[in-house]
C-alpha positions as a Python dict, from the first residue, in 0.01 Angstrom:
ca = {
    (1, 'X'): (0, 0, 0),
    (2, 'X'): (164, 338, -105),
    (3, 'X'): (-80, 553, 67),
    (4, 'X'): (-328, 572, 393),
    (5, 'X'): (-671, 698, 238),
    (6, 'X'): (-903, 428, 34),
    (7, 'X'): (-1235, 505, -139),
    (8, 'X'): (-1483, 241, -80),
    (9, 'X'): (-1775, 174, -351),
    (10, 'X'): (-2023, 56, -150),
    (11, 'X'): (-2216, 239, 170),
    (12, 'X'): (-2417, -44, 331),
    (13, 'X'): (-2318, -271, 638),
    (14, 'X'): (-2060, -425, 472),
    (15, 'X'): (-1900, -97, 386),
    (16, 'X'): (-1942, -14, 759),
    (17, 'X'): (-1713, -307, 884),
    (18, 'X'): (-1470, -202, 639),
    (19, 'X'): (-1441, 115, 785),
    (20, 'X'): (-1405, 8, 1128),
    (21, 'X'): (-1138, -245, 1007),
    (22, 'X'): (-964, 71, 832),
    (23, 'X'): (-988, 267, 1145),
    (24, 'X'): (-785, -19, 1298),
    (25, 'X'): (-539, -38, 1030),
    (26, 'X'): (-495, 344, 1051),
    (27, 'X'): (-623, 395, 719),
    (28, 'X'): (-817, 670, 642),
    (29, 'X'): (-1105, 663, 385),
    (30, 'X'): (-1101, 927, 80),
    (31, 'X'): (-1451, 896, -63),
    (32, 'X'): (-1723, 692, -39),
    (33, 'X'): (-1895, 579, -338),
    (34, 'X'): (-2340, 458, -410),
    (35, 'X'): (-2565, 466, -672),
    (36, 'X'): (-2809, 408, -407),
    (37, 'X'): (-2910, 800, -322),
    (38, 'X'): (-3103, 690, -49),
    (39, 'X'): (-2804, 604, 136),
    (40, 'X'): (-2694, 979, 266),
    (41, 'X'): (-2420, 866, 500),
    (42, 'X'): (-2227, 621, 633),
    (43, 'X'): (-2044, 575, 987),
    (44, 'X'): (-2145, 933, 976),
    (45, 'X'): (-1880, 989, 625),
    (46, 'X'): (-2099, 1165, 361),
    (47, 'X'): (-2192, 895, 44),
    (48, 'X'): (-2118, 1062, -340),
    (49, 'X'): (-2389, 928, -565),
    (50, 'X'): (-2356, 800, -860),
    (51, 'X'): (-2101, 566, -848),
    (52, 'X'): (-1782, 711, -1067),
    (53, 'X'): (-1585, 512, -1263),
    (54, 'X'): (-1289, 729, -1295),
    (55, 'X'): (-1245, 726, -919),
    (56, 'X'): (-920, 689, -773),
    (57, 'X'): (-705, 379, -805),
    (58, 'X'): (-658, 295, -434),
    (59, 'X'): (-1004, 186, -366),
    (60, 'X'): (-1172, -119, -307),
    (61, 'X'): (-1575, -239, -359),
    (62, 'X'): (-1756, -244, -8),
    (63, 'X'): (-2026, -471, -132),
    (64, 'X'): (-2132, -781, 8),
    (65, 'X'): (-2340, -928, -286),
    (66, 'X'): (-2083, -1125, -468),
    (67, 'X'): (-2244, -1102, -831),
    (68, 'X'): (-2293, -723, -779),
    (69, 'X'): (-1891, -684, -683),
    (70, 'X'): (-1800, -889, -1006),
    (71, 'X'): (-2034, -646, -1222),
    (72, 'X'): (-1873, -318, -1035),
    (73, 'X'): (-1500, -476, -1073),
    (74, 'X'): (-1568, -530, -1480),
    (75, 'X'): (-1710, -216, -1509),
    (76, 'X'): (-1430, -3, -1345),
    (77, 'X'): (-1120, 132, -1511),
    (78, 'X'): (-944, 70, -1195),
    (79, 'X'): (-697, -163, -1196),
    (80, 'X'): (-523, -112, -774),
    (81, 'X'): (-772, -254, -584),
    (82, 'X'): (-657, -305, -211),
    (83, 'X'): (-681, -594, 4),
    (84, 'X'): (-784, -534, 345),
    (85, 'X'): (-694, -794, 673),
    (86, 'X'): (-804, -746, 996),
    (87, 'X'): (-539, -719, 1255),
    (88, 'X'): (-708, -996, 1427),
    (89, 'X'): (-712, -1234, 1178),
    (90, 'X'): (-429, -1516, 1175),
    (91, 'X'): (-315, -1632, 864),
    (92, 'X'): (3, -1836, 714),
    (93, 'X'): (274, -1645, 589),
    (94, 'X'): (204, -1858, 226),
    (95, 'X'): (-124, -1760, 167),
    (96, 'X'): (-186, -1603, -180),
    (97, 'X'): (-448, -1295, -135),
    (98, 'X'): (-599, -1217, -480),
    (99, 'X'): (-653, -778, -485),
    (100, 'X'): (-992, -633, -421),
    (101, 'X'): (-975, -939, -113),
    (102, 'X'): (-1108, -872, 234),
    (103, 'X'): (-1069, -1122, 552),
    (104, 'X'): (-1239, -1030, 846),
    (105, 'X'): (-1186, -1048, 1239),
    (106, 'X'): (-1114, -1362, 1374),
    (107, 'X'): (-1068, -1586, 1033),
    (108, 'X'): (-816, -1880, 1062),
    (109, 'X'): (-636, -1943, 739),
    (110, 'X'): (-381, -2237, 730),
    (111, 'X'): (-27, -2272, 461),
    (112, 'X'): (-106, -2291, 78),
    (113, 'X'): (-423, -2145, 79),
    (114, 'X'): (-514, -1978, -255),
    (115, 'X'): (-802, -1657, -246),
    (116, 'X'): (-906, -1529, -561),
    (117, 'X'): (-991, -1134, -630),
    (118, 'X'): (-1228, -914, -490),
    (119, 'X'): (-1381, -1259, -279),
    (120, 'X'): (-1464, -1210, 144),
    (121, 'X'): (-1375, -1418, 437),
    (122, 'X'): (-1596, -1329, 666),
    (123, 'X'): (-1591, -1323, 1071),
    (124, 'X'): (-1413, -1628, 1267),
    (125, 'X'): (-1375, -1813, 915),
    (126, 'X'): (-1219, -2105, 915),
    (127, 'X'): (-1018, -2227, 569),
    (128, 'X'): (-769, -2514, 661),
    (129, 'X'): (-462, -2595, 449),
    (130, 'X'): (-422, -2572, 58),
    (131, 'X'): (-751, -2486, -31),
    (132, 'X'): (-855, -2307, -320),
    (133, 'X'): (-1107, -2017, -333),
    (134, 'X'): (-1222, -1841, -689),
    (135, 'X'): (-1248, -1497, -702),
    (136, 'X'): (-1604, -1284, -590),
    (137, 'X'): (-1635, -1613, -342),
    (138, 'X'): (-1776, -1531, -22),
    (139, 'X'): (-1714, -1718, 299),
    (140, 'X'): (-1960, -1663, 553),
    (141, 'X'): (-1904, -1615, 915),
    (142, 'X'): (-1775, -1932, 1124),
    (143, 'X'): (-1800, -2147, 811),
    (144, 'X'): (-1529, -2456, 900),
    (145, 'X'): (-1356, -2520, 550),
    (146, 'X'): (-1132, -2836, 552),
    (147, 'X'): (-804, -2913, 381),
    (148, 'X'): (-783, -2898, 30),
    (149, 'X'): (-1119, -2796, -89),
    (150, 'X'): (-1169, -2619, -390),
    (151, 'X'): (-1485, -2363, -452),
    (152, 'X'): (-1514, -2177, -775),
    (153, 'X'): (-1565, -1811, -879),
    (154, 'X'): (-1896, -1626, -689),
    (155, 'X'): (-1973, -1923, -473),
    (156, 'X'): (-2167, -1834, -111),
    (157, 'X'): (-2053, -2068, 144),
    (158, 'X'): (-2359, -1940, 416),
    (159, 'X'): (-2284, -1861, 791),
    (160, 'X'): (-2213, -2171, 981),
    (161, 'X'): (-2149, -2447, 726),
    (162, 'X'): (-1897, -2693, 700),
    (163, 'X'): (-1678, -2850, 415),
    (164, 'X'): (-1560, -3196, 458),
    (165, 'X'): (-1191, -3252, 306),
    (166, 'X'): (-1084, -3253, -52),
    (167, 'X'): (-1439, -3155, -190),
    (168, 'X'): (-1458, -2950, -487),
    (169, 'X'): (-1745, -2692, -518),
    (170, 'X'): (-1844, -2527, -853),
    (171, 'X'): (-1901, -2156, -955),
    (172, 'X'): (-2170, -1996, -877),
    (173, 'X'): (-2284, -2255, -606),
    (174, 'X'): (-2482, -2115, -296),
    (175, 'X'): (-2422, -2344, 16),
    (176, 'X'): (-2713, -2253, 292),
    (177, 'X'): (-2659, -2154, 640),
    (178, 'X'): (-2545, -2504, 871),
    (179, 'X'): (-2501, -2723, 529),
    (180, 'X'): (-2283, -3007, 574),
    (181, 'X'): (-2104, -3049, 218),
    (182, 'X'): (-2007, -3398, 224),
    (183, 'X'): (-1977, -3475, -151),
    (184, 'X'): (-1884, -3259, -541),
    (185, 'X'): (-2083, -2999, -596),
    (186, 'X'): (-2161, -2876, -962),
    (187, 'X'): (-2161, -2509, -1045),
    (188, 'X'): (-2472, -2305, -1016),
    (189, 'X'): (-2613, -2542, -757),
    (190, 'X'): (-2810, -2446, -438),
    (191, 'X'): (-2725, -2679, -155),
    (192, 'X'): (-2922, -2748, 183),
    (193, 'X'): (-2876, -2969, 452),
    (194, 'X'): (-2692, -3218, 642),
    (195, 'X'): (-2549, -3399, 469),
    (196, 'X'): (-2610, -3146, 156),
    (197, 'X'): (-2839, -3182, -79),
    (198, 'X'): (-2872, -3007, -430),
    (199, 'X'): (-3235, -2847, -438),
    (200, 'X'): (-3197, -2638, -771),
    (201, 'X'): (-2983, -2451, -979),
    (202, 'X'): (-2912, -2075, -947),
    (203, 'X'): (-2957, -1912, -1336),
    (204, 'X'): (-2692, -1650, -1336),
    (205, 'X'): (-2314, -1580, -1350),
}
């Protein structure tokens, strides 16, 4: 990082964790960035509507809606997106952390562990070693992720669930809240359950 302000895109909840995790980091924010123009303010920090494009390069989307982050991240011309980590998180001095990234308080993340761009790891997190996580993936809080699982681009792993080792998990997969993944999943898939179950297909990327 080459300098201590960051413009978020993004002025909902999730964009208020991320200042509270900047505040930590001693990281000031620059602007704040919504289309939404009902959103006035955030953590009292005045919200520019519409989103601009041309904003500056050190920036990174505060959105928690991974198909919606993916959509921003194509759409901007910028090309520096940050990564934030919370100072409470613990993870391996190995692990690769794709740009546009954030990992929340509390996340465990174990050697060879591979996270894609502009994807979250949410509150007390747990990804055990050489796993594999596409980009605009989002790992809910105190999902338990076991060794050397792969999940694909935009997949939701929902608060609570658990991975059983080696599993691979498609793109564009949402895994419910408590799920037990036991077995492959193919992309697009919504799974319940425990053990999972596939109930139907998501029909977008």
């Amino acid at each position: 990082m080459t300098t201590s302000k960051l413009s978020l895109i993004g002025s909902g909840g999730h964009a208020g964790v991320l200042i509270d995790m900047m505040k930590l980091l001693g990281v000031d924010i620059d602007n704040l960035y919504d289309d939404n123009y009902s959103n006035k303010a955030c953590k009292n920090i005045e919200v520019i509507s519409p989103i601009d494009f041309d904003i500056p390069e050190n920036a990174i989307i505060a959105v928690g809606d991974n198909l919606v982050r993916r959509k921003l991240s194509i759409k901007s011309k910028n090309k520096n997106w940050w990564k934030l980590v919370h100072p409470n998180a613990i993870i391996s001095r190995d692990v690769n952390v794709g740009q546009g990234t954030v990992i929340m308080a509390g996340s465990i993340i174990q050697t060879g562990v591979i996270i894609g761009e502009h994807s979250i790891i949410n509150t007390g997190a747990c990804i055990d070693h050489d796993c594999e996580i596409g980009s605009f993936a989002h790992i809910s809080p105190n999902v338990s992720i076991a060794g050397g699982v792969c999940i694909g681009e935009g997949t939701h792993i929902g608060i609570g669930a658990c991975v059983i080792p080696g599993i691979t998990i498609g793109k564009w997969v949402t895994i419910g809240a408590g799920a037990v993944v036991i077995k492959p999943v193919p992309d697009y898939a919504v799974v319940v359950g425990s053990p999972g179950r596939v109930i139907k297909f998501n029909n977008y990327e």
